[in-house]
Residue, then its C-alpha position, 0 to 999 in steps of 0.5 A: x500500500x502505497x498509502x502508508x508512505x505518502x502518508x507517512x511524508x505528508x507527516x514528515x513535512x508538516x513536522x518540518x515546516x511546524x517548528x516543533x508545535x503541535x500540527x492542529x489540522x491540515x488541508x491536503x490535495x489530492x487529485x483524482x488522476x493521481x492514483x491515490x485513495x483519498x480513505x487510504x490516505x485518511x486510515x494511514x494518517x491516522x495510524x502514522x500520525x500516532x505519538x507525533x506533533x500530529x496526533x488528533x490533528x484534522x485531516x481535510x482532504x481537498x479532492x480536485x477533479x481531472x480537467x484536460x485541454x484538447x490538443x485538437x479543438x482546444x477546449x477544456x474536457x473533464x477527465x476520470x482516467x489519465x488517458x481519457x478522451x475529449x468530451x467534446x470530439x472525442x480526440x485522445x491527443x488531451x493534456x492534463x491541467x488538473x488532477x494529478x495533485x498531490x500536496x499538502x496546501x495548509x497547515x495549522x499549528x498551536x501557538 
């Protein structure tokens, strides 16, 4: 499970970045073309976040729908597969623009 480890550098930076206070909730974004298991995540975090800085901290999970640009028509298609075609003519020459996201966007830490 490829999960345990994301989750487990998610950890990690908010630990660097929190300056040794204790991580009070975080936003994460994780798209929905970048193989990743929003619950997976969520079930890792909780288990990887025990005896840390960020233990009980709320995990807020941001979930960014893929969106494509059609290389033929030009227009932006939405996506539900990284190889999907163009809701609009159908070509498969679409470049992601969104979805792939897998980030960690805000932390909140105790004063």
């Amino acid at each position: 499970m490829h999960e345990m480890s994301i989750a487990q550098g998610i950890i990690d930076l908010c630990l660097e970045h929190a300056g040794g206070r204790r991580v009070t909730s975080l936003d994460v974004e994780i798209g929905e073309l970048s193989s990743v298991v929003p619950e997976a995540i969520e079930f890792c975090f909780e288990a990887c976040s025990r005896e840390t800085l960020l233990e009980g901290a709320r995990l807020n999970i941001i979930r960014v729908s893929g969106t494509g640009q059609c290389r033929e028509c030009g227009r932006e298609t939405p996506l539900t597969e990284l190889y999907g075609s163009c809701g609009h003519c159908g070509s498969h020459r679409v470049a992601i623009v969104a979805g792939e996201e897998l980030r960690v966007r805000e932390i909140e830490v105790d004063d």
